[in-house]
PDB file of N, CA, C and O in Angstrom:
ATOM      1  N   UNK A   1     137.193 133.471  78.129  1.00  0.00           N
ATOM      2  CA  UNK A   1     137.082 132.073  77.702  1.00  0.00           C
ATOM      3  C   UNK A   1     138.338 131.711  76.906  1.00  0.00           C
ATOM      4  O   UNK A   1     138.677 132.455  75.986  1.00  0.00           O
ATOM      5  N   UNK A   2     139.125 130.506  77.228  1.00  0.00           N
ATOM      6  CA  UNK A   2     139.996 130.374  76.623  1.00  0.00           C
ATOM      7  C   UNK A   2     140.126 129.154  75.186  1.00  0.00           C
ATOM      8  O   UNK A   2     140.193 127.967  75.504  1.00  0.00           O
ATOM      9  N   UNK A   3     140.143 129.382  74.227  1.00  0.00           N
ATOM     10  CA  UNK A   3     139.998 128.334  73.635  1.00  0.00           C
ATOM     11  C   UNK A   3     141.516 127.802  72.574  1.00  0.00           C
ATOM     12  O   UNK A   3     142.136 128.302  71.635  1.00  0.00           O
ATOM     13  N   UNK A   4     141.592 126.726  73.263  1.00  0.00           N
ATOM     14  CA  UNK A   4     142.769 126.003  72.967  1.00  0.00           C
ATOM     15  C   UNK A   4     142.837 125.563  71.925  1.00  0.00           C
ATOM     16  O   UNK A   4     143.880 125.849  71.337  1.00  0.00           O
ATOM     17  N   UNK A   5     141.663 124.532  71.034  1.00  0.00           N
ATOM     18  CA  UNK A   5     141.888 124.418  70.255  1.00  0.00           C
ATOM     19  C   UNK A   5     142.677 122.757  70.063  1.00  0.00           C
ATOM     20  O   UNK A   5     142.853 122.081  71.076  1.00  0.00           O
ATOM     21  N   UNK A   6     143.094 122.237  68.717  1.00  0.00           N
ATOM     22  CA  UNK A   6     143.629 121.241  68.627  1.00  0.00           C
ATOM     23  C   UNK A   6     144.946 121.140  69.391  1.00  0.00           C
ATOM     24  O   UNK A   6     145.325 120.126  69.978  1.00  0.00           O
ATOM     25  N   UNK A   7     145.655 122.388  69.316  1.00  0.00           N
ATOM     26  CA  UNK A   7     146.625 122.078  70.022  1.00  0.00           C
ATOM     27  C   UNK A   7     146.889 121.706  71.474  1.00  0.00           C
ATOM     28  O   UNK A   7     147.689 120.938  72.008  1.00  0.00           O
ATOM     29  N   UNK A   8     145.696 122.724  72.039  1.00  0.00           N
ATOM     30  CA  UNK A   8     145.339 122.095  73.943  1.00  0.00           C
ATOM     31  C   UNK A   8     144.600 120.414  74.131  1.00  0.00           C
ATOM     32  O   UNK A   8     144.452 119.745  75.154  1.00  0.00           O
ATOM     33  N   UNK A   9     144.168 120.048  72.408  1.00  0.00           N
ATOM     34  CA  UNK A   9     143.761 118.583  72.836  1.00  0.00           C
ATOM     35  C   UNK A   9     145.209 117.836  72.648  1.00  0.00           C
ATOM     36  O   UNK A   9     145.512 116.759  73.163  1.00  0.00           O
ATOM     37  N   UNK A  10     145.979 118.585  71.857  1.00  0.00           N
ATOM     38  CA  UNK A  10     147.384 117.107  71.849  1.00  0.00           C
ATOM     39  C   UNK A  10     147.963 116.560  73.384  1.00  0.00           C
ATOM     40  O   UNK A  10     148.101 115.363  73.634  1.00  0.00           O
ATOM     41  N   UNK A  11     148.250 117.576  74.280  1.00  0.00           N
ATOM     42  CA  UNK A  11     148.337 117.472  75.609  1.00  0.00           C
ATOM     43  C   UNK A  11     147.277 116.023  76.130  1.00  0.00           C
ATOM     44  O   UNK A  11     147.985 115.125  76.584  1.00  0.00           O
ATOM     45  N   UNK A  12     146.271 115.796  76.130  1.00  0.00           N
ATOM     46  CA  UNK A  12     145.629 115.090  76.401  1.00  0.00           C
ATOM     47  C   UNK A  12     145.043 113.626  75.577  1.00  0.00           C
ATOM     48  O   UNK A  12     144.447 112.670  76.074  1.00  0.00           O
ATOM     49  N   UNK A  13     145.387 113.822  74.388  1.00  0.00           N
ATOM     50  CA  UNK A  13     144.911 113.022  73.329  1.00  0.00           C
ATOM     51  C   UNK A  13     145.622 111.372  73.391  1.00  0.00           C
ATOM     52  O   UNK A  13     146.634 111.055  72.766  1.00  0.00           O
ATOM     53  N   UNK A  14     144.964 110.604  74.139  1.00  0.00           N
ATOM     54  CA  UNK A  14     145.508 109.174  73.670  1.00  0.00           C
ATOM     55  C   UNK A  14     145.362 108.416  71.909  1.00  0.00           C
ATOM     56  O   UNK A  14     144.893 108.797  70.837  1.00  0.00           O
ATOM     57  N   UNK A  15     146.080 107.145  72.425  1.00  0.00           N
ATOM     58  CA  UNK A  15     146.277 106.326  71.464  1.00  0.00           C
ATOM     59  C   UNK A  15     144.337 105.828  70.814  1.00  0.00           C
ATOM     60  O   UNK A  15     143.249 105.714  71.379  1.00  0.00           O
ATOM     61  N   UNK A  16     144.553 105.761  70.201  1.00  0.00           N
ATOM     62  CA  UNK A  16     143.195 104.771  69.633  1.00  0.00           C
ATOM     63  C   UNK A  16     143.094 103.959  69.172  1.00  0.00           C
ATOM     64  O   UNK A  16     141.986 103.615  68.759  1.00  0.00           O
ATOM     65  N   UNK A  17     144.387 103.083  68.960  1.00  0.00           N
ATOM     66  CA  UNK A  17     144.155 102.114  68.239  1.00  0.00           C
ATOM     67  C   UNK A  17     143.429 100.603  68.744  1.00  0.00           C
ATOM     68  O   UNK A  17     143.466 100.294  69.935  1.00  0.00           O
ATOM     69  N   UNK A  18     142.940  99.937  67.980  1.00  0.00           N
ATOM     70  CA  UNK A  18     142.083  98.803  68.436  1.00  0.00           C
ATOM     71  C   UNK A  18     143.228  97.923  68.123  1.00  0.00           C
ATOM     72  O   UNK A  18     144.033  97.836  67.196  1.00  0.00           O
ATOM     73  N   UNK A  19     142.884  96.960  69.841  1.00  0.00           N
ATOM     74  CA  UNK A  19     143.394  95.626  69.961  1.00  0.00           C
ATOM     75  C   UNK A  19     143.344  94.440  69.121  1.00  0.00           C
ATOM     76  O   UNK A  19     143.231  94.695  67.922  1.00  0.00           O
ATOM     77  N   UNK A  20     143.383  93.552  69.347  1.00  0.00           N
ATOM     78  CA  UNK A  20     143.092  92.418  68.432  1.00  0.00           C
ATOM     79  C   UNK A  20     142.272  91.472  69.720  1.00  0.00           C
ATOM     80  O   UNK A  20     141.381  90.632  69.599  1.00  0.00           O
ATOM     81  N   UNK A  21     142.773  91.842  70.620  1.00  0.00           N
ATOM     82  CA  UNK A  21     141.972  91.390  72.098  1.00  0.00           C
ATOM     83  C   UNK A  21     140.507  92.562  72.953  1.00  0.00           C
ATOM     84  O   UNK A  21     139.708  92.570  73.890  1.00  0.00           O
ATOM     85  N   UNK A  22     141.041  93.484  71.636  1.00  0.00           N
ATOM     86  CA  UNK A  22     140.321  94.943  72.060  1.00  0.00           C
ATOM     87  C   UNK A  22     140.028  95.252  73.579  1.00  0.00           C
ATOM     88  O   UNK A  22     139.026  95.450  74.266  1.00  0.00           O
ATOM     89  N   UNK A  23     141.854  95.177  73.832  1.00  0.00           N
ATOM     90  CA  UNK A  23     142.328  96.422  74.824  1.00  0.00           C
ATOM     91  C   UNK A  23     142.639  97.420  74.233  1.00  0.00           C
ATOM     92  O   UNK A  23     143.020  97.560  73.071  1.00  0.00           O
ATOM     93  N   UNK A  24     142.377  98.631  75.565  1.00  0.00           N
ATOM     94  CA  UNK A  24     142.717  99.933  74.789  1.00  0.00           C
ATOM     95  C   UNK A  24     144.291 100.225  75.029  1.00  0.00           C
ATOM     96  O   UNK A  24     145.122  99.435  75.476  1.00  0.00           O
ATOM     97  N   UNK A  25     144.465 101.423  74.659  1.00  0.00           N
ATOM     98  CA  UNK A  25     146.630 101.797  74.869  1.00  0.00           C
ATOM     99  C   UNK A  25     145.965 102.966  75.472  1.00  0.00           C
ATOM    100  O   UNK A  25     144.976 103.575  75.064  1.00  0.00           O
ATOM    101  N   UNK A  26     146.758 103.185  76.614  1.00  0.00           N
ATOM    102  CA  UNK A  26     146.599 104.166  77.333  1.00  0.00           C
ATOM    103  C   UNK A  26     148.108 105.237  77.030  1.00  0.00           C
ATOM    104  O   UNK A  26     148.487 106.097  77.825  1.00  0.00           O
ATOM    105  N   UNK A  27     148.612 104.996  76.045  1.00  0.00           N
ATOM    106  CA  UNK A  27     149.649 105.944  75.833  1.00  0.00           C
ATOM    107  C   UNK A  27     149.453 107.165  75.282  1.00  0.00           C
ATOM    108  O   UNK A  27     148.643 107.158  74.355  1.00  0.00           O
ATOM    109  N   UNK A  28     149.847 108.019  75.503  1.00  0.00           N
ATOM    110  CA  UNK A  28     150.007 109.355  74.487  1.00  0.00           C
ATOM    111  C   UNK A  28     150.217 109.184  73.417  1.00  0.00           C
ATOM    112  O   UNK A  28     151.223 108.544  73.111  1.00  0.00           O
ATOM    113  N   UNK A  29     149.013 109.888  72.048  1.00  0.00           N
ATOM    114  CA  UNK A  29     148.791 109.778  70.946  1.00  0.00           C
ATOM    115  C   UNK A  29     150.101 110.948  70.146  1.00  0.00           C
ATOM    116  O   UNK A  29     150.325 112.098  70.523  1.00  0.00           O
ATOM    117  N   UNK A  30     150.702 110.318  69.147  1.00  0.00           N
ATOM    118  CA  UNK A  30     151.657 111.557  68.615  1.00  0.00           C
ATOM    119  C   UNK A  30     151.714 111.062  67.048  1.00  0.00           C
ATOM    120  O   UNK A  30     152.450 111.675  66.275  1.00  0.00           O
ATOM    121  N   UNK A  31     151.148 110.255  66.713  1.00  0.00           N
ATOM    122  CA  UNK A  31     150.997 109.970  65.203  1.00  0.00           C
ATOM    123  C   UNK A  31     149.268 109.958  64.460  1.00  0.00           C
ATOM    124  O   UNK A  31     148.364 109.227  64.865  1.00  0.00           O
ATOM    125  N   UNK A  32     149.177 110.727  63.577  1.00  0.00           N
ATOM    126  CA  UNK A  32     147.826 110.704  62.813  1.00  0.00           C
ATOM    127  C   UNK A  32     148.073 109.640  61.491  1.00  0.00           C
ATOM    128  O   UNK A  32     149.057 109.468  60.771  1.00  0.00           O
ATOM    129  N   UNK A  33     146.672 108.987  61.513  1.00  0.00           N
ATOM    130  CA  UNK A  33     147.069 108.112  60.287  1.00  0.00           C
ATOM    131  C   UNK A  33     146.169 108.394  59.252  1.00  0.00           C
ATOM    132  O   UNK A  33     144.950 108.253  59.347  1.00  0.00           O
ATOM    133  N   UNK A  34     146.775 108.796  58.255  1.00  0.00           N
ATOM    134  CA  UNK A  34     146.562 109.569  57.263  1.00  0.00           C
ATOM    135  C   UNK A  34     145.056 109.258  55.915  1.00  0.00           C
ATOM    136  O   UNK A  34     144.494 109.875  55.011  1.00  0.00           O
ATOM    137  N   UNK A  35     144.988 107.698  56.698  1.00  0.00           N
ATOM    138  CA  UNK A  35     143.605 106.998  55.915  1.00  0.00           C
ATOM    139  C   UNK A  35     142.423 106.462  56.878  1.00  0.00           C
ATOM    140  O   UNK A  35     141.266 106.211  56.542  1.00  0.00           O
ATOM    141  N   UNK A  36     143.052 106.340  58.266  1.00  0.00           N
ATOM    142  CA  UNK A  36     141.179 106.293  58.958  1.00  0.00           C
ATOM    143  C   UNK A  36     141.737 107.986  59.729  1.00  0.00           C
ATOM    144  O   UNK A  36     140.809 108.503  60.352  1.00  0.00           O
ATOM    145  N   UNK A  37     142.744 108.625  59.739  1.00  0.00           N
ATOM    146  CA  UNK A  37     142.795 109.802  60.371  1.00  0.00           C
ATOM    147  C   UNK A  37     142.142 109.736  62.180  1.00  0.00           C
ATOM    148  O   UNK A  37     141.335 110.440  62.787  1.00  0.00           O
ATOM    149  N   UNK A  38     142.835 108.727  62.506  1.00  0.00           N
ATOM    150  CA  UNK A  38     142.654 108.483  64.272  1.00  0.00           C
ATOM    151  C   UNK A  38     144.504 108.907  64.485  1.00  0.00           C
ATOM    152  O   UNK A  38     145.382 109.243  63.689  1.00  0.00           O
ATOM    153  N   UNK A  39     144.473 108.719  65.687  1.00  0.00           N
ATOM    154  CA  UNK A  39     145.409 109.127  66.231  1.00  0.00           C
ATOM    155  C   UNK A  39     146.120 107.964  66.870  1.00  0.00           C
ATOM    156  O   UNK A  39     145.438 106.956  67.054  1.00  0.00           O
ATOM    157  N   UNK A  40     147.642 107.940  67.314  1.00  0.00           N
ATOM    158  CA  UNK A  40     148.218 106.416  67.273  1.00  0.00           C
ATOM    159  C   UNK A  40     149.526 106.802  68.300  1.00  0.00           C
ATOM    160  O   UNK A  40     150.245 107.739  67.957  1.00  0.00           O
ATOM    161  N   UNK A  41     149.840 106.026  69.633  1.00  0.00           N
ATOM    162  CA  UNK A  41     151.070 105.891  69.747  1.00  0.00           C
ATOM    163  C   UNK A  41     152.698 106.120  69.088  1.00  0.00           C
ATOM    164  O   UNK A  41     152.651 106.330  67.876  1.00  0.00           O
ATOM    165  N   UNK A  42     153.443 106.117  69.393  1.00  0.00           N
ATOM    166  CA  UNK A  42     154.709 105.413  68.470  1.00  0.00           C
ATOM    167  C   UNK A  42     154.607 104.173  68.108  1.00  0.00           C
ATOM    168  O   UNK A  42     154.635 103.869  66.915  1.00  0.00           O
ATOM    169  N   UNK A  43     154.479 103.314  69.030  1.00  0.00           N
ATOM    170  CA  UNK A  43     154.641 101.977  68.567  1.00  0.00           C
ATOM    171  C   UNK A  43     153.320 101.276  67.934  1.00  0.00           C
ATOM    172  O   UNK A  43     153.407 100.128  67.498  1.00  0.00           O
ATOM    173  N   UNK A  44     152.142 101.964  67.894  1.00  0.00           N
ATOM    174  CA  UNK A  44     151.228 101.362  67.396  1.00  0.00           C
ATOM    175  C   UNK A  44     150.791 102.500  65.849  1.00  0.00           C
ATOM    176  O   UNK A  44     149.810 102.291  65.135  1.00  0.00           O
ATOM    177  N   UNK A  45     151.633 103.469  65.673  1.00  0.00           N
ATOM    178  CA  UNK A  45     151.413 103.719  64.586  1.00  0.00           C
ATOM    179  C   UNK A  45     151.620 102.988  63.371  1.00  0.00           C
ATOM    180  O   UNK A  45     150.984 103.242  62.349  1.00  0.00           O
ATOM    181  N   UNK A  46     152.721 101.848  63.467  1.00  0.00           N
ATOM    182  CA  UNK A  46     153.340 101.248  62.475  1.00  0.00           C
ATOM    183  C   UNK A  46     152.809  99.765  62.939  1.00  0.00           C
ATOM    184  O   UNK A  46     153.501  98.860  62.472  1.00  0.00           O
ATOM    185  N   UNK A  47     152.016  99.454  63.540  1.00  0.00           N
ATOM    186  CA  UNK A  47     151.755  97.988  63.424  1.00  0.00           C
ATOM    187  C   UNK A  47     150.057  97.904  63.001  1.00  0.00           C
ATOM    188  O   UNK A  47     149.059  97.948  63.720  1.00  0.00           O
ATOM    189  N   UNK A  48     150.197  97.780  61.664  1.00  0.00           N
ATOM    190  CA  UNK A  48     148.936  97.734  61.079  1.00  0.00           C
ATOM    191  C   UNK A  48     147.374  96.832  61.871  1.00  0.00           C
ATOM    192  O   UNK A  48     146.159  97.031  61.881  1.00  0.00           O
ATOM    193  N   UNK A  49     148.434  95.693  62.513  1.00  0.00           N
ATOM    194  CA  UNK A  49     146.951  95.565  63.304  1.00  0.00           C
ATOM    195  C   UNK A  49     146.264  96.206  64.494  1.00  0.00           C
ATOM    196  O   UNK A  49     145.576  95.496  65.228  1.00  0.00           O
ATOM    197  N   UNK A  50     146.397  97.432  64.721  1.00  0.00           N
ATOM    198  CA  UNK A  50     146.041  98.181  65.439  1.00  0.00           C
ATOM    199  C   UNK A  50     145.038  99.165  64.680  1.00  0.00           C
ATOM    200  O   UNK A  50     144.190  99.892  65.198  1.00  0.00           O
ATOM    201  N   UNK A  51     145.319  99.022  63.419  1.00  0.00           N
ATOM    202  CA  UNK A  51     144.466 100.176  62.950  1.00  0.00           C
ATOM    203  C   UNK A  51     142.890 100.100  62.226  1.00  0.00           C
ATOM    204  O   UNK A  51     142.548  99.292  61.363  1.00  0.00           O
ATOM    205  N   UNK A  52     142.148 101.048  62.763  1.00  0.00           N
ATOM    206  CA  UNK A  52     140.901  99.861  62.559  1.00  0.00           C
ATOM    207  C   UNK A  52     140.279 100.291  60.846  1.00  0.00           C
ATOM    208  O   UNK A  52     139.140 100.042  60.450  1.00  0.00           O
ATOM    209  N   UNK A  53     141.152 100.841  60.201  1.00  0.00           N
ATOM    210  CA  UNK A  53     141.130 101.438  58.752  1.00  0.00           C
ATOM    211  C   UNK A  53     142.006 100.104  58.109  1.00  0.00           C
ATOM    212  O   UNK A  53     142.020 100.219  56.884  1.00  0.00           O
ATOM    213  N   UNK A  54     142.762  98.839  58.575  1.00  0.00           N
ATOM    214  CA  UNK A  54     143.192  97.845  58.660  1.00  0.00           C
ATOM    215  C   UNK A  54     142.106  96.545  58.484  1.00  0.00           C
ATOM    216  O   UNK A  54     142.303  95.588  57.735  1.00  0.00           O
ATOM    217  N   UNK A  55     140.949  96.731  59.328  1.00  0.00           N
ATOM    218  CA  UNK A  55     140.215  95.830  59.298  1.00  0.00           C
ATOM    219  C   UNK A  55     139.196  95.434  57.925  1.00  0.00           C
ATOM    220  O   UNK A  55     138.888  96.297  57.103  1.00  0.00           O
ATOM    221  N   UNK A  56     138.773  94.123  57.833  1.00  0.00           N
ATOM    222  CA  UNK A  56     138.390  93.791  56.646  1.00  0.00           C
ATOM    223  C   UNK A  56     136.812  94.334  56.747  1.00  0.00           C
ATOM    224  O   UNK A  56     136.349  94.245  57.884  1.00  0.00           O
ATOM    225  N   UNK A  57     136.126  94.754  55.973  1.00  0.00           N
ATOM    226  CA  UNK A  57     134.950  95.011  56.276  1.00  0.00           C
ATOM    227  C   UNK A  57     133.818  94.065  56.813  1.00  0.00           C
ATOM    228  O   UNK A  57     133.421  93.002  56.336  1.00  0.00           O
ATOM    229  N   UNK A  58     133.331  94.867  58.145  1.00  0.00           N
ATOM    230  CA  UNK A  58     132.359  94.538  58.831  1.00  0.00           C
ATOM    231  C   UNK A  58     132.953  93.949  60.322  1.00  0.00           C
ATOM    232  O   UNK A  58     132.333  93.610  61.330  1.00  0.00           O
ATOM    233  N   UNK A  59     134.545  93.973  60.008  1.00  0.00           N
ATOM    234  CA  UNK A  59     135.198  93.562  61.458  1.00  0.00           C
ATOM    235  C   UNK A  59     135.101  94.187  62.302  1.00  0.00           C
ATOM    236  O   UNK A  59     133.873  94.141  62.224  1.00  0.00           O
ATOM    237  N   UNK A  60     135.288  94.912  63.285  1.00  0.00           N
ATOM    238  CA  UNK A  60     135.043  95.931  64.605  1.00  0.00           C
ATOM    239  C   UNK A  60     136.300  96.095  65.404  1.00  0.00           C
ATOM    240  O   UNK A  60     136.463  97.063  66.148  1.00  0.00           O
ATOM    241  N   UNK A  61     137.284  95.039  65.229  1.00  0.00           N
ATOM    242  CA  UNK A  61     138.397  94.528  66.340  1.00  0.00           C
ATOM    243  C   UNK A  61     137.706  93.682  67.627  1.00  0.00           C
ATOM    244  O   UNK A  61     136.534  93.335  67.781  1.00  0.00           O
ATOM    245  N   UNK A  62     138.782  93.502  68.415  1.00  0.00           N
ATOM    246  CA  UNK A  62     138.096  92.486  69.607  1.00  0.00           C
ATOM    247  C   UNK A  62     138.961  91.172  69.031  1.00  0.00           C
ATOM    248  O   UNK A  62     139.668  91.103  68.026  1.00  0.00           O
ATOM    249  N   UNK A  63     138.617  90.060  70.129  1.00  0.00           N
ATOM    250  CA  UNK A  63     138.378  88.604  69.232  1.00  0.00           C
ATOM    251  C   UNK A  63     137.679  88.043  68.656  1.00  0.00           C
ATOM    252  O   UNK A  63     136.565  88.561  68.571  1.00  0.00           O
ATOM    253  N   UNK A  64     137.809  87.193  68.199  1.00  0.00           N
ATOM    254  CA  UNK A  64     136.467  86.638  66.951  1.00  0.00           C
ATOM    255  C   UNK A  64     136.093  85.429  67.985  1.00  0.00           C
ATOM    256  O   UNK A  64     136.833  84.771  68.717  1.00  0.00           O
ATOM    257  N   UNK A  65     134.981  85.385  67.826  1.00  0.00           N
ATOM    258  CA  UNK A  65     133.908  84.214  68.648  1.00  0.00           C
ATOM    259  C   UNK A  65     132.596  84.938  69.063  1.00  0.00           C
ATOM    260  O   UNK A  65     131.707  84.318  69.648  1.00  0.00           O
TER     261      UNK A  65
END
């Protein structure tokens, strides 16, 4: 049995960050964020509205309506 471990999930691990339209990113995850501790693109590590440790409480992401 082979067990990989965190490191055999980085290989596979996408982005998570939530949309504001709440689409998903289908990119490869390579940044952890250090206060909701999800995992993030390059380019969506640094754009706070992606992050759902960002949202005001009781928001979810998505659009509002």
């Amino acid at each position: 049995m082979n067990n990989l471990g965190e490191a055999g999930e980085d290989l596979d691990r996408l982005c998570q960050a939530v949309s504001p339209l709440d689409e998903p990113c289908n990119f490869p995850a390579s940044v952890r964020c250090p206060q909701c501790e999800k995992w993030f693109c390059d380019a969506h590590a640094e754009d706070d509205e992606w992050h759902p440790c960002m949202l005001d409480e009781g928001e979810e992401g998505g659009e509002a309506g």
